[in-house]
C-alpha positions as protocol buffer text, in pm:
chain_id: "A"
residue {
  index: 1
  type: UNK
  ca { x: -2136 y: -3224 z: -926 }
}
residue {
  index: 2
  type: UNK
  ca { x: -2150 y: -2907 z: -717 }
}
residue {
  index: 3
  type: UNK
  ca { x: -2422 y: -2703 z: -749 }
}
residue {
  index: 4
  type: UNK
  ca { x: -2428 y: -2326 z: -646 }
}
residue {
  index: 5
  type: UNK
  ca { x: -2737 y: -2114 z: -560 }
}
residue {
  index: 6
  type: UNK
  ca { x: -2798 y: -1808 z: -461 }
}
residue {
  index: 7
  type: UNK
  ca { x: -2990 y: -1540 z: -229 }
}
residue {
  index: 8
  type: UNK
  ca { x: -3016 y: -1247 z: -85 }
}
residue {
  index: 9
  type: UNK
  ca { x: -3121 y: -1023 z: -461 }
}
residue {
  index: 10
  type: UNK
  ca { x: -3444 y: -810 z: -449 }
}
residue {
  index: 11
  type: UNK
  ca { x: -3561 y: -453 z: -500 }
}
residue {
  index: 12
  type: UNK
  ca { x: -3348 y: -185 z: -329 }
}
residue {
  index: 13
  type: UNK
  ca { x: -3425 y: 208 z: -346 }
}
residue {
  index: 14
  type: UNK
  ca { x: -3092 y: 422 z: -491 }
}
residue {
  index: 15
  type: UNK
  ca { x: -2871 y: 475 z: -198 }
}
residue {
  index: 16
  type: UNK
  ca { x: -2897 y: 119 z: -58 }
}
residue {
  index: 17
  type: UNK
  ca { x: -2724 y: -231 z: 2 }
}
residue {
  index: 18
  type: UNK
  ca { x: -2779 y: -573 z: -26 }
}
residue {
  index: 19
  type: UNK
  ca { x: -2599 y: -875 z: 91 }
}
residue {
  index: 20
  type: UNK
  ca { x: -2579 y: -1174 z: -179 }
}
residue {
  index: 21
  type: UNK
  ca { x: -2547 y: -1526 z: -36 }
}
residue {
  index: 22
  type: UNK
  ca { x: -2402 y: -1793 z: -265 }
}
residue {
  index: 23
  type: UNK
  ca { x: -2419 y: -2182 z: -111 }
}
residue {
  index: 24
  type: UNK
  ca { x: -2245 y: -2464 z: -225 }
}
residue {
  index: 25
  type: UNK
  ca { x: -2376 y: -2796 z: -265 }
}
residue {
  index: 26
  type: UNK
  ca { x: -2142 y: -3048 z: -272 }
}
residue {
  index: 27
  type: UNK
  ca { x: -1747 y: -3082 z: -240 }
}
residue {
  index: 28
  type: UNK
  ca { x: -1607 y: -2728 z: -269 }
}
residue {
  index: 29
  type: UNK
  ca { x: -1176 y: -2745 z: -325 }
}
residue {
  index: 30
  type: UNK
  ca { x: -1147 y: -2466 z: -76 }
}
residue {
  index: 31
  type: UNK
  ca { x: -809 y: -2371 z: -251 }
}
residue {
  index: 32
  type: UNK
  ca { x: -1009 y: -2260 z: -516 }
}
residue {
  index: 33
  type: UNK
  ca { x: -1220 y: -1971 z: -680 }
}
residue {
  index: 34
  type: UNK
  ca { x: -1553 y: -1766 z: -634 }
}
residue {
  index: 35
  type: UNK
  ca { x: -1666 y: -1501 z: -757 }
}
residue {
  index: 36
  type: UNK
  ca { x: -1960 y: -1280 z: -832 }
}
residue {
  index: 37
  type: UNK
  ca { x: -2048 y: -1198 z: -1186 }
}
residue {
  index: 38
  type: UNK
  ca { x: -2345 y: -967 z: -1306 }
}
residue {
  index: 39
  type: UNK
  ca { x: -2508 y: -895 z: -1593 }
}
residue {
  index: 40
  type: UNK
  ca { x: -2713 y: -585 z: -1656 }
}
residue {
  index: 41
  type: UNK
  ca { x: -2958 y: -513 z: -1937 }
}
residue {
  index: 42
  type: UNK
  ca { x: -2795 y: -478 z: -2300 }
}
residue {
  index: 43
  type: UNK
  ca { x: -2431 y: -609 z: -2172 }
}
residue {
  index: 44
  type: UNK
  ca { x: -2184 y: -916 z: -2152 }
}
residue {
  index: 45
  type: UNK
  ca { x: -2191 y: -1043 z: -1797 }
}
residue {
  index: 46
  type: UNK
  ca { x: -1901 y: -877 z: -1621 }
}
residue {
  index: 47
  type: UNK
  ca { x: -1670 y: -934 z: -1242 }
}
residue {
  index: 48
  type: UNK
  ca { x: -1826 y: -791 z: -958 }
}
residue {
  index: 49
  type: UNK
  ca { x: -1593 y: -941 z: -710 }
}
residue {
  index: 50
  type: UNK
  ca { x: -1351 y: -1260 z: -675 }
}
residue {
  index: 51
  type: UNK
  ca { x: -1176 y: -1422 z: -386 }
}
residue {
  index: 52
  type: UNK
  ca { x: -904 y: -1705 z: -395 }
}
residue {
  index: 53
  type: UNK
  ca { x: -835 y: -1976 z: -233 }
}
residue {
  index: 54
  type: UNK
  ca { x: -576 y: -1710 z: 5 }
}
residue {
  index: 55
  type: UNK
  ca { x: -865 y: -1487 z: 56 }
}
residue {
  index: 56
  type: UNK
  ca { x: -759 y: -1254 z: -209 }
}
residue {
  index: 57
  type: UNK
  ca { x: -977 y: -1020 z: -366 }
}
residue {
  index: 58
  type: UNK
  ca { x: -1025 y: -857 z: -681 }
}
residue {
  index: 59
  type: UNK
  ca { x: -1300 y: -628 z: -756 }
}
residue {
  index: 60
  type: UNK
  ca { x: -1427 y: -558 z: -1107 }
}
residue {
  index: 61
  type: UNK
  ca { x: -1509 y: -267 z: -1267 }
}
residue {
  index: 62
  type: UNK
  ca { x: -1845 y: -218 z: -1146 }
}
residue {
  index: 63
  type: UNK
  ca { x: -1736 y: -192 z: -813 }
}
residue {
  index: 64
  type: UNK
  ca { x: -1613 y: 114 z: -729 }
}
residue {
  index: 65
  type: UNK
  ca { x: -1549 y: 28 z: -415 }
}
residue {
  index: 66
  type: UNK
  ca { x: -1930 y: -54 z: -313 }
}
residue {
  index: 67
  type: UNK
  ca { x: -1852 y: -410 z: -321 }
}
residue {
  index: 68
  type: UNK
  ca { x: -1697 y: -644 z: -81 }
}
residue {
  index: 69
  type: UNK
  ca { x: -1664 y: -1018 z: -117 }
}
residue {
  index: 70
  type: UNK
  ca { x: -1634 y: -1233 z: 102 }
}
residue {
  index: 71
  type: UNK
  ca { x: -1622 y: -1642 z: 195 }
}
residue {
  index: 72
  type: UNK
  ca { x: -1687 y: -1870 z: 554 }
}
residue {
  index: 73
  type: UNK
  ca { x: -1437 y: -2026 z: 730 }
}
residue {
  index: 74
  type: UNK
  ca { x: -1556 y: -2371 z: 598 }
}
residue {
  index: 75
  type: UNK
  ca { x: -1488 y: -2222 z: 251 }
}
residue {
  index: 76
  type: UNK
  ca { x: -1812 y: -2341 z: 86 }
}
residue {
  index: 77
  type: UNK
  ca { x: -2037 y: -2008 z: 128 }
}
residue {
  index: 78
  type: UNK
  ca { x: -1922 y: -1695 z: -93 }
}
residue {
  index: 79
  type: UNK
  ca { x: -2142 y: -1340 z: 47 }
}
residue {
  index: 80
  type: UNK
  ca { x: -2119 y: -1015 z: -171 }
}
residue {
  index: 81
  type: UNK
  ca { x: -2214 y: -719 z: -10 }
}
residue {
  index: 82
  type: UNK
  ca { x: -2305 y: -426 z: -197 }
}
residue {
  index: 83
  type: UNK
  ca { x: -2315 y: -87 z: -65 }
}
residue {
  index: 84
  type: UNK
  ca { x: -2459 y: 277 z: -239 }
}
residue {
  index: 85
  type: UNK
  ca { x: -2679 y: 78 z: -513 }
}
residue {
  index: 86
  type: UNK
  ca { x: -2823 y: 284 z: -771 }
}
residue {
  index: 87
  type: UNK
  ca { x: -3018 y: 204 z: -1104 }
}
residue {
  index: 88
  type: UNK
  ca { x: -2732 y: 84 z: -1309 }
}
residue {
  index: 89
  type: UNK
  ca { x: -2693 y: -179 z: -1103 }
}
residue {
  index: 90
  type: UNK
  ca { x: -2985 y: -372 z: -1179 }
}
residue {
  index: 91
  type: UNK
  ca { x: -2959 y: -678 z: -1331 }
}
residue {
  index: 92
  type: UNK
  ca { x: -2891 y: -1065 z: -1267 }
}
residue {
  index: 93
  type: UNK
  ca { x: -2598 y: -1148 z: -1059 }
}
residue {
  index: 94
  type: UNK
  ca { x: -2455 y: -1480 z: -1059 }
}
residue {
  index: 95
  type: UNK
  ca { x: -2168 y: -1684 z: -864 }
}
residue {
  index: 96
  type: UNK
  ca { x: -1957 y: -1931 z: -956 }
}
residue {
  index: 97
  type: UNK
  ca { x: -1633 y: -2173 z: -859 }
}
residue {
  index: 98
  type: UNK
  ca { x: -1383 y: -2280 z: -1076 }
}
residue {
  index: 99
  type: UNK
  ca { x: -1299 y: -2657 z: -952 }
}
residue {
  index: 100
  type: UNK
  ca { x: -970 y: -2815 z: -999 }
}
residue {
  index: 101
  type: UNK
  ca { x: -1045 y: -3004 z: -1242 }
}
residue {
  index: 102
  type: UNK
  ca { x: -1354 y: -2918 z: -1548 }
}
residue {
  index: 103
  type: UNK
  ca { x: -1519 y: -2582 z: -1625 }
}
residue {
  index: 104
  type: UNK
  ca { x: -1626 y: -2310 z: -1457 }
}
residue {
  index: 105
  type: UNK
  ca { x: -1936 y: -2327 z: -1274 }
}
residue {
  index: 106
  type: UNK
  ca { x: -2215 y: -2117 z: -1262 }
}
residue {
  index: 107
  type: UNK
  ca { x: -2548 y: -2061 z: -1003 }
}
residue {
  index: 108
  type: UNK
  ca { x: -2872 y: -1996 z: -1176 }
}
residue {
  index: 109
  type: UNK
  ca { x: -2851 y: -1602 z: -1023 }
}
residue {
  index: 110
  type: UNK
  ca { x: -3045 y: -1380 z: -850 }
}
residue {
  index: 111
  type: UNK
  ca { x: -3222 y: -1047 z: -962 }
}
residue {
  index: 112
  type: UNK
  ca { x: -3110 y: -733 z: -813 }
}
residue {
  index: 113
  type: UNK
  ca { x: -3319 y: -460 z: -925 }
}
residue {
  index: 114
  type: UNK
  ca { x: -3230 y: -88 z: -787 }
}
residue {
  index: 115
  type: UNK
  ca { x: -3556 y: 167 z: -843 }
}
residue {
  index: 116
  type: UNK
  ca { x: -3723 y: 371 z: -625 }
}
């Protein structure tokens, strides 16, 4: 069973970035999906970025182009980098893989909270 967990949240003043880490544990199908979800106070968890097994990407909504996602060579690591963060931002962001076979996957997340 592969297990995903994530780094990198914390408190950021308006204004500034962060770089999310997302490691997989266990046998990643590097053909396959990651993303980064969030979910702020008060709403459904939403796309912040996505990135296929081709090293496409799709950004979400929230993203305004602040976001960039990307993966390692090895295909087991997923990073989101997040640029200009301000207040709406805060919440819990969370990664996940979509295996070739089963559901989706989810890490436990990691709290970004943007407040100066």
């Amino acid at each position: 069973q592969v297990q995903l967990v994530e780094s990198g949240g914390g408190l950021v003043q308006p204004g500034g970035s962060l770089r999310l880490s997302c490691a997989a544990n266990g046998s990643i199908a590097r053909t396959q999906f990651m993303g980064w979800f969030r979910q702020t106070p008060g709403n459904q968890r939403e796309l912040g970025a996505a990135i296929s097994g081709a090293d496409r990407t799709t950004s979400g909504p929230p993203a305004g182009g602040r976001f960039t996602i990307s993966r390692d060579n090895a295909k087991t690591a997923v990073y989101l980098q997040m640029n200009n963060l301000q207040p709406d931002d805060t919440g819990v962001y969370y990664c996940c893989y979509d295996p070739t076979i089963g559901g989706r996957i989810w890490g436990g997340g990691t709290q970004v909270t943007v407040s100066s």
